[in-house]
KEKE-3310 file (N, C-alpha, C; in steps of 0.2 Angstrom, whole numbers, plus 5000, padded with zeros to 4 digits):
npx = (5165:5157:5143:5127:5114:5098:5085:5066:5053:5034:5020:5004:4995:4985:4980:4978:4977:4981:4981:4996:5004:5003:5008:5002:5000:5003:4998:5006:5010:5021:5021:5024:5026:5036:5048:5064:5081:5094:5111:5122:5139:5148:5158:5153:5151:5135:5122:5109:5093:5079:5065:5053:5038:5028:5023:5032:5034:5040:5039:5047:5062:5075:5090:5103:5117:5131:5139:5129:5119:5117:5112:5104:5097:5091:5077:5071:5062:5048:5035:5040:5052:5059:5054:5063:5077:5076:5076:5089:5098:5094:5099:5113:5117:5115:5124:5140:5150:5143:5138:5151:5160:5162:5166:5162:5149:5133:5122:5106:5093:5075:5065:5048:5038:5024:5008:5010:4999:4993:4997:5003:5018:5027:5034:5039:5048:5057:5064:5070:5077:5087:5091:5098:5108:5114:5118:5111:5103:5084:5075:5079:5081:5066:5059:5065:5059:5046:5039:5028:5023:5033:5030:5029:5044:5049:5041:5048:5059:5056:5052:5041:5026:5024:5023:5020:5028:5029:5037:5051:5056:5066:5070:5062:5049:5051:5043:5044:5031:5019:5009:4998:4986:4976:4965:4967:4965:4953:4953:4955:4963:4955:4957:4952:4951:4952:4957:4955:4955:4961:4962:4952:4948:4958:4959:4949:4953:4963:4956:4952:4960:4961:4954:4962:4971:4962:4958:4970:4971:4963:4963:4975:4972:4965:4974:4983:4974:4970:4982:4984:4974:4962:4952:4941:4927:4929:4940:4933:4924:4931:4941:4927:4925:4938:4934:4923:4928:4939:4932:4924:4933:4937:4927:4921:4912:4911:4919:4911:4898:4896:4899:4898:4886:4878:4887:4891:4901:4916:4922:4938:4945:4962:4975:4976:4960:4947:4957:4967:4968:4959:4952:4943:4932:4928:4920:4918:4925:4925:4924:4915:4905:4914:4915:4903:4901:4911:4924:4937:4948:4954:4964:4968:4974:4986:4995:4998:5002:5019:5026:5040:5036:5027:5017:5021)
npy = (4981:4979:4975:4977:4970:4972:4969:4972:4971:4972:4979:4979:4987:4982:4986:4998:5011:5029:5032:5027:5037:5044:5035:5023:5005:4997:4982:4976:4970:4961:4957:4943:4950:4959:4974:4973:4978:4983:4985:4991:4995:5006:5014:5028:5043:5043:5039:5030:5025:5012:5006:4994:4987:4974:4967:4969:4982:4995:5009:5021:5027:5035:5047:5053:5065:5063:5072:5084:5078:5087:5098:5108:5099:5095:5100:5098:5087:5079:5073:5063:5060:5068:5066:5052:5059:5067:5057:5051:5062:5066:5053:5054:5065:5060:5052:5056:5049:5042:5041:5050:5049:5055:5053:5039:5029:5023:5009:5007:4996:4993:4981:4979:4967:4965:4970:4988:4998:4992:4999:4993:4996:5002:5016:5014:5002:5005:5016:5010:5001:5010:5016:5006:5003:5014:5013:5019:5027:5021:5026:5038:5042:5042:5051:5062:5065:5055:5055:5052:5035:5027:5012:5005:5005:4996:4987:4982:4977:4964:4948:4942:4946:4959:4971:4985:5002:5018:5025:5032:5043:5038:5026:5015:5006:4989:4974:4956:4944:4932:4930:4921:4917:4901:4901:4906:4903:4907:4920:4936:4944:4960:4969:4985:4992:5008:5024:5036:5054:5056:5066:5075:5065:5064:5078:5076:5068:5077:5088:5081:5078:5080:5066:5057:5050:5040:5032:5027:5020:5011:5006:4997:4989:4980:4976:4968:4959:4954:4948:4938:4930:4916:4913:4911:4920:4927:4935:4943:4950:4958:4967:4972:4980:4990:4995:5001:5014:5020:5026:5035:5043:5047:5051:5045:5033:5016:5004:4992:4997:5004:5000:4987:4979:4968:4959:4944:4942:4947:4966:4974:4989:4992:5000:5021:5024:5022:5017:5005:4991:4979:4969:4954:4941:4926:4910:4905:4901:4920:4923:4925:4931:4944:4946:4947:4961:4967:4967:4959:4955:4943:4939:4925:4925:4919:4916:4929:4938:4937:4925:4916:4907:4901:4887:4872)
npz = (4952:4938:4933:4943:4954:4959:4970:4973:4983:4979:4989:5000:5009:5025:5037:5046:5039:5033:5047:5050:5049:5059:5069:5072:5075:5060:5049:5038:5020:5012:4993:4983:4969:4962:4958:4950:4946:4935:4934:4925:4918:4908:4896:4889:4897:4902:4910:4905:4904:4905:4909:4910:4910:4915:4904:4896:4888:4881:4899:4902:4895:4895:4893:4899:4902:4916:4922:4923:4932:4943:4940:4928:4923:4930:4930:4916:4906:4905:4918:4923:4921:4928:4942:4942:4939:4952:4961:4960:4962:4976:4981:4976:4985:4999:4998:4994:4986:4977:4959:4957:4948:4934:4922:4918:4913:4914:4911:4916:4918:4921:4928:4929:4938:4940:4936:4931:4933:4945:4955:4966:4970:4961:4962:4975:4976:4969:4974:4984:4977:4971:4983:4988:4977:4978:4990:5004:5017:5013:5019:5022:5008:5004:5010:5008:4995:4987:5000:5014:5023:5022:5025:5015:5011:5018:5017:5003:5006:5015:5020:5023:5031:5039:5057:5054:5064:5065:5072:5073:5059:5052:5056:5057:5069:5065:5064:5061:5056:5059:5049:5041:5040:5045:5038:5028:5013:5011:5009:4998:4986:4977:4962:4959:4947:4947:4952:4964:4970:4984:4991:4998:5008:5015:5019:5029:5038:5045:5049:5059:5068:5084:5088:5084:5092:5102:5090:5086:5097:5097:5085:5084:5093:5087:5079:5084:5088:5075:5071:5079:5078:5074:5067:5053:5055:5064:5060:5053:5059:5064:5053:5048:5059:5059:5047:5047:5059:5050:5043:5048:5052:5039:5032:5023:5017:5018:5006:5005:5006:4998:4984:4985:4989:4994:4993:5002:5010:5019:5017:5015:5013:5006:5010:5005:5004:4990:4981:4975:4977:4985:4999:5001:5010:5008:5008:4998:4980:4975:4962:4953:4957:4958:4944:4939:4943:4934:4937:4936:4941:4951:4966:4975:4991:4993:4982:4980:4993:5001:5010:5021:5026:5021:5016:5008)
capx = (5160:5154:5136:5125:5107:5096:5077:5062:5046:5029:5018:5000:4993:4981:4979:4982:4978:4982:4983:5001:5006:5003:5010:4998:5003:5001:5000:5009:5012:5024:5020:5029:5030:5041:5054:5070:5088:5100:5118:5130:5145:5148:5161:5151:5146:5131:5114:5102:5087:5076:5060:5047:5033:5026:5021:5039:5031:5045:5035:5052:5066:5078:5096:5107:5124:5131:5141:5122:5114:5115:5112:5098:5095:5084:5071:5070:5059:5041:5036:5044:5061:5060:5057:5071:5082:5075:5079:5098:5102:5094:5106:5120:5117:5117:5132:5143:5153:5138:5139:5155:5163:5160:5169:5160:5141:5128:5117:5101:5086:5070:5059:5042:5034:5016:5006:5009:4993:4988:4997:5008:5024:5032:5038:5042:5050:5062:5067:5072:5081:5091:5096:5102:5112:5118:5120:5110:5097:5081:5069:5081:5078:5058:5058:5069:5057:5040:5036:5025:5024:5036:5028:5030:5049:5049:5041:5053:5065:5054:5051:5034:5020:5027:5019:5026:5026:5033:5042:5057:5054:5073:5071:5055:5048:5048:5040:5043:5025:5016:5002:4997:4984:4973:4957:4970:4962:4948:4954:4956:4963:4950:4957:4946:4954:4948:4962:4951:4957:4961:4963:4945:4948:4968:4956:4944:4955:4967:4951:4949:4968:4960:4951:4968:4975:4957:4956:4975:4970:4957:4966:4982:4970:4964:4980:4984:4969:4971:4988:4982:4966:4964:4943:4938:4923:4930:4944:4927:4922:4939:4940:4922:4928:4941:4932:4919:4935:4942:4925:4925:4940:4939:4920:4918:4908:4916:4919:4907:4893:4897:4901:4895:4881:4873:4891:4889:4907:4918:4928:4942:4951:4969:4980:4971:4954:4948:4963:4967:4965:4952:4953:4938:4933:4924:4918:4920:4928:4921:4927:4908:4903:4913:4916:4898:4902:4915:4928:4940:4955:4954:4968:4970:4979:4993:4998:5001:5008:5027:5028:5042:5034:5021:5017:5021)
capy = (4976:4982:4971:4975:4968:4971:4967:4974:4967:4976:4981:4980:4989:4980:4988:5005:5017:5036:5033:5025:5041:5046:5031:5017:5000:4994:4975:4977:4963:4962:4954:4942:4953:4968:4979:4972:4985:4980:4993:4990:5002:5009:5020:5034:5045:5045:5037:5026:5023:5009:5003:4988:4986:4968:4964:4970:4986:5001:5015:5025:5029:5041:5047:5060:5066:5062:5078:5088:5079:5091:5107:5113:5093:5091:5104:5095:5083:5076:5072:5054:5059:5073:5062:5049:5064:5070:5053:5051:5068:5065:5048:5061:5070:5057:5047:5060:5044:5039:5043:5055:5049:5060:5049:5032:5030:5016:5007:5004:4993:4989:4976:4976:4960:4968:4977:4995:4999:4989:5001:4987:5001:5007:5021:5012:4998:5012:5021:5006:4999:5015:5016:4997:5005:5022:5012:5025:5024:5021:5030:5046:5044:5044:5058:5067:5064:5055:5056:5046:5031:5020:5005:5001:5004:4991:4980:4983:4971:4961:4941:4940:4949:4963:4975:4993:5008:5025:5027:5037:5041:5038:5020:5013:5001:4984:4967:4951:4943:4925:4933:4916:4913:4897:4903:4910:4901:4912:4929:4935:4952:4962:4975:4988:4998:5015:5028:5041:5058:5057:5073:5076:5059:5065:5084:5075:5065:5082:5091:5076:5077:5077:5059:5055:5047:5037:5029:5025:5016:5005:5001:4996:4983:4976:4976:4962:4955:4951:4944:4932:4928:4910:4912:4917:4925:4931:4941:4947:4956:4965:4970:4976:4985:4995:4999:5008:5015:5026:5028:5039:5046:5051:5055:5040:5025:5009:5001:4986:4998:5009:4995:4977:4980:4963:4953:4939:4940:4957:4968:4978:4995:4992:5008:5024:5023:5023:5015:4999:4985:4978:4964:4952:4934:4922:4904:4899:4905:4922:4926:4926:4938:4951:4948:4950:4966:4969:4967:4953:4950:4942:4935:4923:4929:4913:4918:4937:4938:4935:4924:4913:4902:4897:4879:4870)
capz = (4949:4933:4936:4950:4953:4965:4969:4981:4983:4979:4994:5001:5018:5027:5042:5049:5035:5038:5057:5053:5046:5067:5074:5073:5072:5054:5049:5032:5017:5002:4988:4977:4963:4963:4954:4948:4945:4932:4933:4920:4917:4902:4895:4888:4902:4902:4910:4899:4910:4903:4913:4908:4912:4914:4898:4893:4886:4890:4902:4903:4891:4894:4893:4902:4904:4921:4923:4922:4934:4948:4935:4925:4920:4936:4927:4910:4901:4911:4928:4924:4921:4933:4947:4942:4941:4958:4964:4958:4964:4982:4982:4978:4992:5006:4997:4990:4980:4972:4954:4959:4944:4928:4916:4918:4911:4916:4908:4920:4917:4926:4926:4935:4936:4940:4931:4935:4935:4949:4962:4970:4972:4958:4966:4982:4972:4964:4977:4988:4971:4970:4988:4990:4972:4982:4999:5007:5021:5009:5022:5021:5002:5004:5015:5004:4988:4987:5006:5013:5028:5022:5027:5007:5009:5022:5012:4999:5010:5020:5016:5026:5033:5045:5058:5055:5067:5062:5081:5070:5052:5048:5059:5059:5070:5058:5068:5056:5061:5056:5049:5035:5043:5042:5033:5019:5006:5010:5008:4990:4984:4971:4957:4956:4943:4946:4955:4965:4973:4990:4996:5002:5013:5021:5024:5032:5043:5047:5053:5067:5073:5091:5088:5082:5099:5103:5084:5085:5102:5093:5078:5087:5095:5079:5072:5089:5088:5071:5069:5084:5074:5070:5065:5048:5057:5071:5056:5047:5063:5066:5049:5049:5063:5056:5042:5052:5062:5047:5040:5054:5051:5034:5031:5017:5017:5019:5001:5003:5005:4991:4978:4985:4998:4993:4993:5008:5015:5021:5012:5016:5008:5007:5008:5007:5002:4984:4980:4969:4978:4991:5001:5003:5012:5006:5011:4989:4976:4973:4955:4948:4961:4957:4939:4937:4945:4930:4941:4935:4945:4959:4967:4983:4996:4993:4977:4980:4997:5002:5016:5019:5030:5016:5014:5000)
cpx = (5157:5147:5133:5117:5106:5087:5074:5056:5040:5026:5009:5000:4988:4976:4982:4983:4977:4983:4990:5005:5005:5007:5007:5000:4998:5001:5000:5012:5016:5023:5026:5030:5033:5044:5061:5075:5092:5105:5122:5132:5145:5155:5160:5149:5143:5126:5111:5098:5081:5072:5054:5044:5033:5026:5029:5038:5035:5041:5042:5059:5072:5086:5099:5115:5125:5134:5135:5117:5113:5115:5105:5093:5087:5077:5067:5067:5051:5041:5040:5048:5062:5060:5061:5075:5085:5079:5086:5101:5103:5100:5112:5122:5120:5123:5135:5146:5149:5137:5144:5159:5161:5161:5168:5152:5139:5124:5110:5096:5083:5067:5053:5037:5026:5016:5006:5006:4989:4991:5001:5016:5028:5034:5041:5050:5057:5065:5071:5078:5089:5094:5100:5109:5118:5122:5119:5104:5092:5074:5071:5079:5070:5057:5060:5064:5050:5036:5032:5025:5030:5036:5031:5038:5052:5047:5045:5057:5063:5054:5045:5032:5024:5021:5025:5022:5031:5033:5045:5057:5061:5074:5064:5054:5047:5048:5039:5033:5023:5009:5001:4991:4978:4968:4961:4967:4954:4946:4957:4959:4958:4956:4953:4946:4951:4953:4955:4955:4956:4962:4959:4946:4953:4964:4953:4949:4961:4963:4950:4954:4964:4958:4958:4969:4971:4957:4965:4975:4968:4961:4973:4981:4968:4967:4984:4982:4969:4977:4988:4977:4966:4954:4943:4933:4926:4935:4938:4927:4926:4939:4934:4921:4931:4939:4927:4923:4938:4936:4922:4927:4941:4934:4920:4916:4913:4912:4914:4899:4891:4896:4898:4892:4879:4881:4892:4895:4911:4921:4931:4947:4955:4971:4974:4965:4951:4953:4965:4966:4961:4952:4946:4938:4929:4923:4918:4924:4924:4923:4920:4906:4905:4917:4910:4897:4906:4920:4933:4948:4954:4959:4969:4976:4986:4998:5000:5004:5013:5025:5033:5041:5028:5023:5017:5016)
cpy = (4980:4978:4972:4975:4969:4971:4970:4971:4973:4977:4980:4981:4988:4982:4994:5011:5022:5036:5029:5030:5045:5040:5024:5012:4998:4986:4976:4971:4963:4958:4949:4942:4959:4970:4976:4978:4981:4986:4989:4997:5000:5015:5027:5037:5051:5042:5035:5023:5019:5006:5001:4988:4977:4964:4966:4975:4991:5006:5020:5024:5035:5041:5053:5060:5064:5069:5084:5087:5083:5099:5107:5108:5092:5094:5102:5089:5083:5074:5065:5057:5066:5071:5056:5055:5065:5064:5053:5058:5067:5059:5052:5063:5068:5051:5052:5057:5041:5044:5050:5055:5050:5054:5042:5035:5024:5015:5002:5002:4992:4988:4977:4969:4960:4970:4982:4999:4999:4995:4997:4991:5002:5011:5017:5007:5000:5015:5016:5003:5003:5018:5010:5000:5010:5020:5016:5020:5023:5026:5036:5047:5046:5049:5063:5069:5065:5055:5050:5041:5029:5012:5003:5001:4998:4985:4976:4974:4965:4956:4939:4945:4952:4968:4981:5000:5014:5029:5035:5035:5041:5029:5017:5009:4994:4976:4961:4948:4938:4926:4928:4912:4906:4897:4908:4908:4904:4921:4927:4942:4952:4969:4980:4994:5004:5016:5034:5046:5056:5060:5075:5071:5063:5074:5081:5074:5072:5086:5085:5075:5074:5072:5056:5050:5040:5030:5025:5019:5009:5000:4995:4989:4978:4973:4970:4958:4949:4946:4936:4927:4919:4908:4916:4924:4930:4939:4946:4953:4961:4967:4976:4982:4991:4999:5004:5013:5023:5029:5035:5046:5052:5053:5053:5035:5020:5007:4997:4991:5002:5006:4988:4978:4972:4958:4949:4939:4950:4960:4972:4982:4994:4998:5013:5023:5025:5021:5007:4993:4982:4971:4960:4942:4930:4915:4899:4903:4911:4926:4929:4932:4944:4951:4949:4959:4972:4972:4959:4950:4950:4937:4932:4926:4924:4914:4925:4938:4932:4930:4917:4907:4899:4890:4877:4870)
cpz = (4943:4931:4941:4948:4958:4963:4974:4978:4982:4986:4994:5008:5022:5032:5043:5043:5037:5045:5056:5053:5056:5072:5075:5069:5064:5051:5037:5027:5011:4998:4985:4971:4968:4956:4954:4944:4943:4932:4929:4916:4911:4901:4893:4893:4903:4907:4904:4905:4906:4908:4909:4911:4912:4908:4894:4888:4890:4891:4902:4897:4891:4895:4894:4903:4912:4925:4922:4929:4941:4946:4935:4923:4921:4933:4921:4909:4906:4914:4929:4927:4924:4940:4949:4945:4950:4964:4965:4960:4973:4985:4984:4984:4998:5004:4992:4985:4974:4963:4952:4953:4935:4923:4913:4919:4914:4912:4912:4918:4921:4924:4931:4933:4940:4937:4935:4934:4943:4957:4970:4974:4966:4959:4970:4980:4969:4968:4982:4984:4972:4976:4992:4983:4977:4987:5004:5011:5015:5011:5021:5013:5000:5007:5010:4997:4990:4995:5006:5021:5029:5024:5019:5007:5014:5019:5006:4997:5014:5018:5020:5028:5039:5048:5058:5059:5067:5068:5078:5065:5048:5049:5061:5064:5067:5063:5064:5060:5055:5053:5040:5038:5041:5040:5026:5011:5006:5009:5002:4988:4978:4971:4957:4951:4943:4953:4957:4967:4979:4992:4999:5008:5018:5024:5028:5040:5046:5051:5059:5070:5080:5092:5086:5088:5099:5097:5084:5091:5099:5088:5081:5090:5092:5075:5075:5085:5080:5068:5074:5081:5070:5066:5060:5050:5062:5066:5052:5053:5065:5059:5046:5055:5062:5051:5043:5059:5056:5042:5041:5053:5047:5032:5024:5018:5014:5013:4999:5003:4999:4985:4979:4990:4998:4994:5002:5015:5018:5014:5016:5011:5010:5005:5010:5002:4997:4981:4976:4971:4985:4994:5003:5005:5010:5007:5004:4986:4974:4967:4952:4950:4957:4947:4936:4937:4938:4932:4940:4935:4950:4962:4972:4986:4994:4987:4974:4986:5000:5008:5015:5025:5026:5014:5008:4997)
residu = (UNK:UNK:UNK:UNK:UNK:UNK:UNK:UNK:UNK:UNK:UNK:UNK:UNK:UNK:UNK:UNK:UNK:UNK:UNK:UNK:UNK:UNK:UNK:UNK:UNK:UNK:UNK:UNK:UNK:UNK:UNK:UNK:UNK:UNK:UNK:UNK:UNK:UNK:UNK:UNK:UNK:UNK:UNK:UNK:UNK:UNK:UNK:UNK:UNK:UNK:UNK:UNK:UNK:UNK:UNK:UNK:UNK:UNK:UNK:UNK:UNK:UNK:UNK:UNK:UNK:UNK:UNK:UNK:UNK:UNK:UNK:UNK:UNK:UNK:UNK:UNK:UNK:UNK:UNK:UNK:UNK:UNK:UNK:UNK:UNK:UNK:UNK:UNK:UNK:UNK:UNK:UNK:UNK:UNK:UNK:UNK:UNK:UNK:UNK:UNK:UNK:UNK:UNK:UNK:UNK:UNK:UNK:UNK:UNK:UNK:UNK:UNK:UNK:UNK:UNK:UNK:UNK:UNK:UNK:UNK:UNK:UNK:UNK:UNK:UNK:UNK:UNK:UNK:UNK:UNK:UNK:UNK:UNK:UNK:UNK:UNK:UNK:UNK:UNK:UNK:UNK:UNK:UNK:UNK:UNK:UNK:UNK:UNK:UNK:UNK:UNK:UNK:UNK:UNK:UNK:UNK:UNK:UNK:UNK:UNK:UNK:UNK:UNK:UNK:UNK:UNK:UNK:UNK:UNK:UNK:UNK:UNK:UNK:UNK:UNK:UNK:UNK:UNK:UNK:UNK:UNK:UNK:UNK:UNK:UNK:UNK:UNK:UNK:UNK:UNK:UNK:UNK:UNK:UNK:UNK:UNK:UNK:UNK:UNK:UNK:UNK:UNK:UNK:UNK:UNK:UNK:UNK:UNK:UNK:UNK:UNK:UNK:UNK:UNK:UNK:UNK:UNK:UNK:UNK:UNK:UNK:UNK:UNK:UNK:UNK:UNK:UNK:UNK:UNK:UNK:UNK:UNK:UNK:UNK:UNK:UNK:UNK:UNK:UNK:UNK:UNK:UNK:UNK:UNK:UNK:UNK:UNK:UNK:UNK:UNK:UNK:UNK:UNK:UNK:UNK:UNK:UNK:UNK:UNK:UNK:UNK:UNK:UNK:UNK:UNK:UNK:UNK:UNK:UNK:UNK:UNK:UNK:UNK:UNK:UNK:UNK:UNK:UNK:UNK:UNK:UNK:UNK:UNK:UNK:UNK:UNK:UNK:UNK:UNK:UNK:UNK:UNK:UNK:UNK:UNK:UNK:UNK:UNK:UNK:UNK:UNK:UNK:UNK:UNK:UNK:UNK:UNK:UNK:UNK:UNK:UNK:UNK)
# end
């Protein structure tokens, strides 16, 4: 076939930050944007690697011999095109057929249809792309590279809201699950465009190993609790929960106190904390709220996550 397309879904982590990285249940969501992979064969052989952004603005451009890329290649140009590289060699490895043939080039393109910015999975998105391309496990390739949970390479492929648990980091635990629930029109994600270091947070939490076991108990039941959940309030109080939970943990104040002490309804850090997007409840629309804040994306929950059980 000289045509192949493939697609993954972007990613948000609802529940179970850092403690899935030990084992705790996560309640995990893919988005319906993602990352799109165009392959077309070619006779020069070479690699042409074209990636778009959203607005159709290219973020990558690059061009390599194919007979290079397990040399001196992998060393050359910026951290982009050194973790492409990193990626297509690591395929190599676990499919020795995968791009075995010297004398035939490609011509790849990727589309993202988020902005990548917002932190939704470009990486994950790519690395999932390129082992549906290789035919490789996807999780051997994230192990192999950027590391990580993999909850996001789960989502990659999922069509709904999943609980994941990192049993075996080559075979995850992955739990389809009906997590749409009926106060949806009340949950909104918030952008908060602003990337923090996390490394202070993941020391914090590596110094409390021993609370480890206790905190995995807790969340596990939150992470029940909430998928069972049919009460707005009752889901404020379990989120208000967890977020004094890894608070805990990481020896950082829960977002809503740090940024919106005064906002009426919860909030929730998705992923690891300081991180891009926030999940908050509301009883109205609250766009004014936090646009007065200077904060002006706000999305419902119904129009960012995947599920294939949403109502017309």
């Amino acid at each position: 076939m000289d045509l192949q397309k493939f697609y993954s879904n972007g990613k948000l982590l609802l529940t179970g930050e850092y403690l899935v990285l030990d084992g705790a249940k996560a309640i995990a969501l893919p988005t319906q944007c993602g990352q799109s992979i165009t392959i077309e064969k070619q006779k020069e052989p070479i690699i042409h690697w074209k990636s778009f952004d959203v607005d159709n603005s290219v973020w990558l451009d690059v061009k390599f011999p194919i007979d290079r890329l397990r040399g001196s290649l992998v060393n050359e140009g910026d951290d982009t095109k050194k973790r492409l590289l990193e990626l297509l060699v690591a395929a190599m490895h676990y499919n020795p057929k995968f791009l075995a043939d010297k004398t035939t080039g490609y011509k790849v393109t990727t589309y993202l249809d988020f902005n990548m910015a917002w932190g939704l999975g470009t990486s994950s998105t790519l690395v999932n792309n390129i082992a549906q391309w290789a035919n490789i496990n996807p999780y051997r390739l994230l192990r192999k590279t950027f590391g990580g949970s993999g909850y996001d390479i789960a989502c990659a492929s999922a069509n709904q809201p999943i609980i994941y648990q990192l049993e075996d980091p080559l075979h995850p635990t992955i739990i389809k699950t009906d997590f749409n629930p009926s106060f949806r029109d009340q949950l909104f994600f918030v952008y908060l465009n602003q990337k923090q270091n996390s490394r202070e947070a993941i020391t914090e939490y590596q110094n409390r190993k021993s609370e480890v076991r206790s905190a995995i108990k807790s969340i596990d039941a939150i992470c029940n609790d909430i998928i069972d959940c049919n009460r707005l309030s009752d889901f404020e109080e379990l989120i208000k929960k967890h977020e004094s939970i890894i608070s805990e943990m990481v020896g950082l104040e829960p977002v809503k106190k740090t940024l919106f002490n005064d906002y009426e309804g919860e909030i929730k850090s998705l992923g690891a904390w300081g991180g891009d997007f926030i999940l908050a409840t509301s009883h109205g629309n609250p766009t004014d709220y936090f646009s007065s804040k200077g904060y002006q994306t706000i999305i419902p929950f119904s129009k960012l996550i995947l599920n294939e059980k949403s109502p017309a």
